[in-house]
N, C-alpha and C positions, 0 to 999 in steps of 0.2 A: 527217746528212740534214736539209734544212728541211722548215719545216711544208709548204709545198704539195706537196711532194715524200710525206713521209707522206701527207698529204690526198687525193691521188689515187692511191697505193698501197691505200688501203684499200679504193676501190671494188671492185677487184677480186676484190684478198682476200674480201671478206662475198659475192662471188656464189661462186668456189670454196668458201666452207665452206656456202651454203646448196645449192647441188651436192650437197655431200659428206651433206647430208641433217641437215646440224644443225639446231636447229629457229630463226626469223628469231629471236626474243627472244636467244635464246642469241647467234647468233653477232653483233647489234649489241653485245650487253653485251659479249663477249669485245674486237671491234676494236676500241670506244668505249673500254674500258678501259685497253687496251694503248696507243693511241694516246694516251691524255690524259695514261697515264703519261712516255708516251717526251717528249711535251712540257714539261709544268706536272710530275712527279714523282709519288710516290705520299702526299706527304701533302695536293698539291693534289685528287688525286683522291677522299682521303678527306674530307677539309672539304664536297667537290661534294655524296657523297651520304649526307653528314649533314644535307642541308637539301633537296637539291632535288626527291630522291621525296615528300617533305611537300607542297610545294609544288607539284607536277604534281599529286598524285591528291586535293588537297585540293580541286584549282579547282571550280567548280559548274557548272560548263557541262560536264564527266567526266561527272555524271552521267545525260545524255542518252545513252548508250551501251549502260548495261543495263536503262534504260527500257524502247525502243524493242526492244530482243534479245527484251525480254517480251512485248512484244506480238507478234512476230513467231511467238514461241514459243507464245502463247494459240491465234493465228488459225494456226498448221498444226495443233496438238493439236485444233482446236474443229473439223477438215473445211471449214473455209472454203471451203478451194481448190475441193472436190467441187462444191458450192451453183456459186459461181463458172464452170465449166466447164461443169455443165448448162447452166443460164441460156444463158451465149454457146453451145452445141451447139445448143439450142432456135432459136434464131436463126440459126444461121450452118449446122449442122450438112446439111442438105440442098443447100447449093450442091456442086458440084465442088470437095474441097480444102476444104470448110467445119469437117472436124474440125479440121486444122489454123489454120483462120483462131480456133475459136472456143480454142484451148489457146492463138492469141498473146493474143489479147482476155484471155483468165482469168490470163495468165502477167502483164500491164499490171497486173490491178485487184491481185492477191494482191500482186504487188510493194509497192503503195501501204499494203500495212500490214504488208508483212514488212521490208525493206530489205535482203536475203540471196539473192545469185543464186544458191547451187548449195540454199539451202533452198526457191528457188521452183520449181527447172526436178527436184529429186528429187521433192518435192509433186506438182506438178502431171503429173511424169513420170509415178507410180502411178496417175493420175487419168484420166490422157488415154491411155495408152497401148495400154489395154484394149480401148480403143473402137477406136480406128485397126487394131489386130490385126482386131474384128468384120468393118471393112470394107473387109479387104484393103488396106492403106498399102502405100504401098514405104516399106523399112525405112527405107533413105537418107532420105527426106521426115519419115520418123515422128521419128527421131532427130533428125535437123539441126532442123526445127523446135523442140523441146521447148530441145534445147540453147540454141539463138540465146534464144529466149523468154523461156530463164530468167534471161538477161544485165539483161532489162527491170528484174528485182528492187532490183538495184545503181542504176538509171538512173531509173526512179523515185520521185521521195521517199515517205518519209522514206529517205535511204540512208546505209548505215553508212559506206560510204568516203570520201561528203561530209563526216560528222561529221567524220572523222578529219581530212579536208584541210583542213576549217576550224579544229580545235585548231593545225594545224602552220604554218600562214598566220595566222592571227589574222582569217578574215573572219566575214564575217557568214551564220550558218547559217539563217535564213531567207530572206537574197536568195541565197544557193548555191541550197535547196531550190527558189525561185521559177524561178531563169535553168535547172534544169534540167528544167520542167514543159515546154518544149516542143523541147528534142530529143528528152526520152524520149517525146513524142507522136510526133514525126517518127520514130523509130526503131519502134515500133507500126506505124506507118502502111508503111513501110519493108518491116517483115517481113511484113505482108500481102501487096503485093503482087509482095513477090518470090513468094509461094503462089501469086498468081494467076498470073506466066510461068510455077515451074514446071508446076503442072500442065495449061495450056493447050500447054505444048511435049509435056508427058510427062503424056498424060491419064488415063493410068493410074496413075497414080504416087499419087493421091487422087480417089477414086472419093465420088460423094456418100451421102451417109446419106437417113433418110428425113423427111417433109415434114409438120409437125407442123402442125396449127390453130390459127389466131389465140390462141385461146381457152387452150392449151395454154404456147404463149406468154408471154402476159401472164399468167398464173398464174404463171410461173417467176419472175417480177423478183421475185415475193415473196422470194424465197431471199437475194437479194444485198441488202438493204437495210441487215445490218449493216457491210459494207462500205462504204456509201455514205454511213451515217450516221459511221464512225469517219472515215474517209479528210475528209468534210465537217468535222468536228469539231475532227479537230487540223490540220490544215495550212490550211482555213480560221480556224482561231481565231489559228495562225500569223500568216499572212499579215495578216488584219486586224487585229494588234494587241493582241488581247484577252488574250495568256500568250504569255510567250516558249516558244523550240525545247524547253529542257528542262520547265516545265510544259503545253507540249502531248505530247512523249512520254508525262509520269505518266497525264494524259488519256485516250490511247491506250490504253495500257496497261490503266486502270480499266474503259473500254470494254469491248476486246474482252475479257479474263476476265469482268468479267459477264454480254458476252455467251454467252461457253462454257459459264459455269456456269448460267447460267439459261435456257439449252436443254437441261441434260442431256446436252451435248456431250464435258465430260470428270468425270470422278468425282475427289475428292481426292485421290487418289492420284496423279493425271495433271496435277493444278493444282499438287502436290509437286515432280512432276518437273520438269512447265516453269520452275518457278524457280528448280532445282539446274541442268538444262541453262543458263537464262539467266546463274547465278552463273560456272560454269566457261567460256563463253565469255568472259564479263567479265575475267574472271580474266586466260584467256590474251590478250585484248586489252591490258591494260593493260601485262600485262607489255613484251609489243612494244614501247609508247608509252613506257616508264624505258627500253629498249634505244634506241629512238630518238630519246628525250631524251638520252642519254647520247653517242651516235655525233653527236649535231648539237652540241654541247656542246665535242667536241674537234675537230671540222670548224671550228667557232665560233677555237676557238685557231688553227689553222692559218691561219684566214685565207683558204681554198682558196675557197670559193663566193664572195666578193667580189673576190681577184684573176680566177676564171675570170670572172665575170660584166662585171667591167671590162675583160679582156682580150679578151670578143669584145664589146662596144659597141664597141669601138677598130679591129676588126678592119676593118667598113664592110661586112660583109654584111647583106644584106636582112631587117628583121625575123622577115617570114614565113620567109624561110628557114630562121633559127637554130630556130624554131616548129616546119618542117615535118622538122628530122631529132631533134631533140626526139621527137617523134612517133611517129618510124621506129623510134627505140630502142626505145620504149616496148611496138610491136609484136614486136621480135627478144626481147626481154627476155622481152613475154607467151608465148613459147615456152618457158620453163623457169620461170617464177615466179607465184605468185598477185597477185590484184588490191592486196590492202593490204600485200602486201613491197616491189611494187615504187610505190607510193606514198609510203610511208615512208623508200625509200633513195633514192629521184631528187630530190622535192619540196624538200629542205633545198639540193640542188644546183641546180636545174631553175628554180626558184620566184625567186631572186636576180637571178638571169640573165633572167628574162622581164620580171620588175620594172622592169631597166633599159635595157628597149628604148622604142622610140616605135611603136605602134599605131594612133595617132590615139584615143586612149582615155584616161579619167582611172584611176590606179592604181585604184584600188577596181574600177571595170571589168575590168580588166584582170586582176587578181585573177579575177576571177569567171568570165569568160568561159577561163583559162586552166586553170580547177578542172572547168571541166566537159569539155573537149577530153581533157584528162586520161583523165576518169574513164569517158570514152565509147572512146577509144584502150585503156584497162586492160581495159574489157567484152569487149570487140573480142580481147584475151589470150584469156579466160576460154574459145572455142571455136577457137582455131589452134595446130596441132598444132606440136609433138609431144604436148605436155603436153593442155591443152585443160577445165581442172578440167571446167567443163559437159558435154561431152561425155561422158567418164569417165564421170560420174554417170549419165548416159541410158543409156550403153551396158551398165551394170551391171542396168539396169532390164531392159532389150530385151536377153538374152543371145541371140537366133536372130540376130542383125543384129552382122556384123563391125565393130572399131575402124575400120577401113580404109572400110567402106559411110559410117558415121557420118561421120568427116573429111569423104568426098565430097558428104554430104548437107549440110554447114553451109559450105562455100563459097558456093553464092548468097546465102545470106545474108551473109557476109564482104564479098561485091562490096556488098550495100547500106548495110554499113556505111562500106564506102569512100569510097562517093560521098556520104552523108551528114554525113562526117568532111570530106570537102572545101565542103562546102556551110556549113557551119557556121564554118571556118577563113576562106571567102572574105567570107560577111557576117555578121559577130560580132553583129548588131542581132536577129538571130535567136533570140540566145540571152539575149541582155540587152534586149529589147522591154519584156517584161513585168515585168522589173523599172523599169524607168527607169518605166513606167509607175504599177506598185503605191509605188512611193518616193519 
């Protein structure tokens, strides 16, 4: 059998064994191994990972991973999210649909210092969902909101799937986090007002809360100003230069624990834990990244991702085209897989092939603009069924409200990401503005 005949045998194979429920780490390190044997032998394989797990988890830009997992892990332990949700209810809570506008608004700012969508939309689900019960939500609206909202986590920086796309690409994770500051605005902005059709068609579906005083108000911002100072701190000290992506993480980090601990927000025991939960994510992160260092390694031998990639340049279809079923997969796939499995097994395929189209773009662009389509098309997985991790999660929250209500309720929201998804694909300046600007 040749390499590219192996090479795209295995795609298959790693969705059947992650099917079968093996876990991603496992079944890249099983193909990657098998395959690198069937090519290079088994003492090529041994030479490979007597040097190369040194060399992956040695790099220093790795450690931007369990930084950032730390902070996310300080500000849910610290109630952030709670402070967060009041504030936007104080505001928004008295329109028609106003809990729901003000759980998108709180599901945006938490993201900006978690970078975890089912850690933002389980947060914030606890937080918001009580209220919506007080005043009568439809289930559908209560659910499908929290779910969509908490997609925002992933979409606004710092986010852990960007990290990840930019270890696997080689780009630059502060113009990633920059080009994605204003879809994840547009995607905010998005799910607003799909709130505001649905419940102007279905007026009942989100019923308003009550009408608080200026005074009341402007008291609450008091709540959110560690958000605004962390969020200010590290992706502004980013952005302008002053510490790169992994010493704004530590930053981060530093921040929000002293902010928890110097509110009395979590006790040491809770400061213990969040660094054992941040360890064992890390943990299982990286493992993944040696399974897909390894699966991209014998893909690398086979040669498959630069024959496929040179086979369709040659073909003469339309760039956007190759772009828009690219896409497609992305969305059939998000029916059975999570957001960073299916990053990790497309990207090393996906990533060659876009590289060597013509967009009217210089590579580095092009890069950038193709990491966030990505990463906004994976979000997009995170609430379309069957699977729907977001969803799951809400619905586990809201048990009076069926799987089946829930699905129905994060369709409108699917249609805005659609059209958002095409808005973004039709003018790439949208997403790369504000970089070409800041650089």
């Amino acid at each position: 059998m040749t390499g590219l005949a192996l090479g795209l045998l295995s795609f298959p194979l790693l969705l059947v064994l992650i099917a079968l429920g093996i876990p991603i780490a496992l079944a890249m390190l099983s193909v990657g191994a098998g395959g690198y044997i069937l090519v290079n032998g088994w003492d090529a394989l041994l030479n490979y990972l007597k040097t190369a797990p040194y060399y992956q988890f040695s790099t220093y830009s790795l450690s931007v991973i369990p930084l950032f997992l730390l902070m996310g892990q300080f500000a849910t332990a610290a109630g952030i999210s709670k402070a967060l949700f009041q504030t936007a209810n104080t505001w928004l809570g008295h329109r028609r649909g106003g809990i729901a506008l003000a759980a998108i608004g709180a599901c945006a700012a938490f993201g900006a210092i978690c970078g975890s969508s089912l850690a933002t939309a389980a947060t914030l689900g606890k937080v918001a969902l009580p209220e919506m019960r007080r005043f009568n939500y439809q289930g559908s609206l209560a659910t499908g909101v929290l779910a969509a909202g908490g997609t925002l986590g992933i979409l606004i920086p710092p986010s852990m799937v960007l990290v990840i796309y930019s270890i696997l690409t080689e780009q630059n994770i502060a113009k990633l986090f920059t080009a994605a500051l204003v879809p994840g605005i547009l995607a905010a902005l998005g799910y607003m007002g799909t709130v505001a059709v649905v419940v102007r068609l279905w007026p009942g579906s989100g019923p308003g809360g009550e009408r608080l005083p200026y005074r009341e108000r402007l008291r609450s911002l008091g709540q959110v100003w560690p958000v605004v100072m962390t969020f200010g701190l590290v992706m502004g000290g980013i952005y302008s230069g002053w510490f790169t992506p992994t010493e704004g993480a530590a930053v981060g980090a530093l921040s929000t624990g002293a902010i928890a601990l110097g509110y009395s927000r979590i006790g040491w025991r809770q400061f213990c834990q969040c660094l054992q939960e941040a360890a064992v994510t890390t943990g299982m992160i990286f493992l993944i990244l040696l399974g897909a260092e390894l699966y991209n390694a014998f893909l690398a031998q086979t040669q498959m991702p630069m024959l496929v990639a040179q086979g369709i340049a040659e073909s003469g279809l339309a760039p956007r085209v190759v772009l828009g079923v690219m896409l497609l997969l992305y969305l059939v796939l998000g029916c059975v897989m999570d957001s960073l499995s299916m990053i990790l097994l497309t990207v090393p395929i996906f990533f060659p092939v876009i590289m060597g189209l013509d967009f009217g773009l210089s590579p580095e662009e092009t890069g950038l603009w193709f990491g966030i389509l990505a990463l906004i098309v994976v979000e997009v997985g995170l609430i379309t069924p069957p699977v729907g991790m977001n969803v799951f999660v809400i619905n586990q929250l809201a048990e009076e409200v069926s799987i089946v209500e829930s699905f129905k309720g994060v369709f409108p929201f699917l249609v805005s990401d659609g059209l958002r998804v095409l808005l973004l694909v039709a003018f790439p300046s949208l997403t790369l503005s504000l970089v070409r600007w800041l650089y």
